[in-house]
C-alpha positions in Angstrom: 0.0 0.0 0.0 1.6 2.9 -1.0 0.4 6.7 0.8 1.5 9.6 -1.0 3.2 12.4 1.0 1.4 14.6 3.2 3.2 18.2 2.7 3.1 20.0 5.8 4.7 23.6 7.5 6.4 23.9 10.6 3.5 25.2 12.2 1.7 22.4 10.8 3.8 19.9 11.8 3.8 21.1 15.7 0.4 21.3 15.6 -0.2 17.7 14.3 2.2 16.6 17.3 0.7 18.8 19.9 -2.4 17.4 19.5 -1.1 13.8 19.3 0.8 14.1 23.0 -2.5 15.8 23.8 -4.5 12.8 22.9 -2.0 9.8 23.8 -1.3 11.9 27.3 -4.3 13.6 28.4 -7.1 12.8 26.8 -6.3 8.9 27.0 -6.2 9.0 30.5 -10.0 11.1 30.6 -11.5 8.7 29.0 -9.9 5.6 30.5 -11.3 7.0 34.0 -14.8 7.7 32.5 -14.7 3.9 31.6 -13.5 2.8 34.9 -16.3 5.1 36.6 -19.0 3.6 34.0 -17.7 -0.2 35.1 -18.1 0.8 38.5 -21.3 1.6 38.1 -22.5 -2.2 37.6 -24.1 -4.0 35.0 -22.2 -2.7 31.4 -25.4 -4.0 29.4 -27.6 -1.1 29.8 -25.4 1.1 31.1 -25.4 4.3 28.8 -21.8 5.9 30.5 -19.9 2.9 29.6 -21.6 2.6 26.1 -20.6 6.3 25.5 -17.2 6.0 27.3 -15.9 3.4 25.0 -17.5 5.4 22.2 -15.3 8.2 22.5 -12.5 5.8 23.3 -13.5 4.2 19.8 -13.0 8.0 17.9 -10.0 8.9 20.3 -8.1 6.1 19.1 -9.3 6.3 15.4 -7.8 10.1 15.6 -4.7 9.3 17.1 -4.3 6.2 14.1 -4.9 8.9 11.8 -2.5 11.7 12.7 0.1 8.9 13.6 -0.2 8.1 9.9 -0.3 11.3 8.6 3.0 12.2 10.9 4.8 9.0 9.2 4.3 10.1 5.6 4.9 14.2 6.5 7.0 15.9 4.6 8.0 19.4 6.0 8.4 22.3 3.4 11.2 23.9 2.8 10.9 27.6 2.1 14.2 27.2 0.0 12.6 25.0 -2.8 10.4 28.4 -3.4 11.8 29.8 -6.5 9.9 32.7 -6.4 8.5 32.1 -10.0 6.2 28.7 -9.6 3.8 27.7 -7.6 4.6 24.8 -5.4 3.2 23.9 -1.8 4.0 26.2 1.0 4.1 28.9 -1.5 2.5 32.2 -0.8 0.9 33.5 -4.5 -0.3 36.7 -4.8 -3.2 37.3 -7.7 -5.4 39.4 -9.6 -9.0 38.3 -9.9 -9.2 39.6 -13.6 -13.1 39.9 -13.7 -13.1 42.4 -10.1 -9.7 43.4 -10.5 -9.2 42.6 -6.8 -6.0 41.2 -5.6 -5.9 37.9 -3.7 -3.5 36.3 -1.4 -3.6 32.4 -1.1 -1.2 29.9 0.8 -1.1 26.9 -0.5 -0.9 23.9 1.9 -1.6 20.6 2.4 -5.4 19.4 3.1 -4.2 19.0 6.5 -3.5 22.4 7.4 -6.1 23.8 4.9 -8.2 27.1 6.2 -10.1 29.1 3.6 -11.3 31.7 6.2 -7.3 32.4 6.6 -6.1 32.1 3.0 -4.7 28.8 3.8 -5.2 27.1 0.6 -4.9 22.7 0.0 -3.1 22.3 -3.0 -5.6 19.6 -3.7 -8.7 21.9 -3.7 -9.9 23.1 -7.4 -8.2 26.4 -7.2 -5.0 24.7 -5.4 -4.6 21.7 -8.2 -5.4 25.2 -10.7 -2.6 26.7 -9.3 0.6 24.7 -8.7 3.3 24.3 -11.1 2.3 27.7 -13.2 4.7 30.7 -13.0 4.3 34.5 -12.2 2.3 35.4 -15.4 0.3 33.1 -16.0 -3.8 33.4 -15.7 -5.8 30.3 -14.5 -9.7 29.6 -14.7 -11.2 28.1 -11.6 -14.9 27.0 -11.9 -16.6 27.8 -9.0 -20.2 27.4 -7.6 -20.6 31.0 -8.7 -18.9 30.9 -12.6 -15.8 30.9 -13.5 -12.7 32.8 -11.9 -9.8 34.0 -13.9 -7.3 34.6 -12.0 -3.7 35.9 -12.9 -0.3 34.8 -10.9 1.7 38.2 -9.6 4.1 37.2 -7.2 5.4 33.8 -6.0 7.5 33.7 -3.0 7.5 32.3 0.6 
């Protein structure tokens, strides 16, 4: 089985290990007590803490499987692979939005660290896959719910 890289920052990466000693560490140990309180409680068959105890334990474990994964195929950006004239992930791309003539500012990132609201871009979304490899220059069409976007690449850098 073969899992492609998962591109992550810095930021992204301390993040993703935060909240894993978070979950092995603290969180773990929560639950583990709320099933040891539940047992206490007597007969596990009809008991509705201990049923919803090891439910969360069930999703606590699948989340720390998941970002245990995603930590063993991470591979951290380096800001020194940003050539400042394509667009690659971790790149920050300034561009014009040639129908409003506004400019835009978009990051683009890995699913995982993904945030629209911040500008934080995955270079797997529509505009994302639109985006990488072109250089400083180039225009792009995204189709979005609204029409299409065309959208012209400014500045590359990191």
């Amino acid at each position: 089985m073969s899992t492609k890289p998962v591109y992550l920052t810095k930021e992204g990466l301390k993040k993703l290990e935060d909240r894993l000693e978070y979950l092995t560490s603290t969180r773990r140990s929560e639950v583990a007590e709320r099933i040891k309180a539940a047992i206490a409680l007597g007969d596990l068959s009809e008991n509705s803490e201990y049923i919803e105890a090891k439910n969360d334990q069930a999703f606590l474990e699948g989340e720390i499987v998941q970002i245990e994964t995603t930590l063993r195929h991470a591979q951290l950006i380096n800001s020194a692979d940003i050539d400042g004239n394509h667009v690659i992930v971790g790149a920050v791309v300034e561009l014009k939005d040639l129908d409003s003539k506004k400019k835009i500012t978009y990051t683009i990132v890995s699913p995982n660290e993904a945030d629209p609201f911040t500008g934080k871009v995955s270079n797997e979304s529509p505009i994302g896959i639109a985006l990488m490899e072109k250089a400083v220059g180039d225009t792009v069409t995204i189709s979005t719910p609204k029409g299409e976007k065309h959208l012209k690449i400014l500045e590359v850098h990191s």
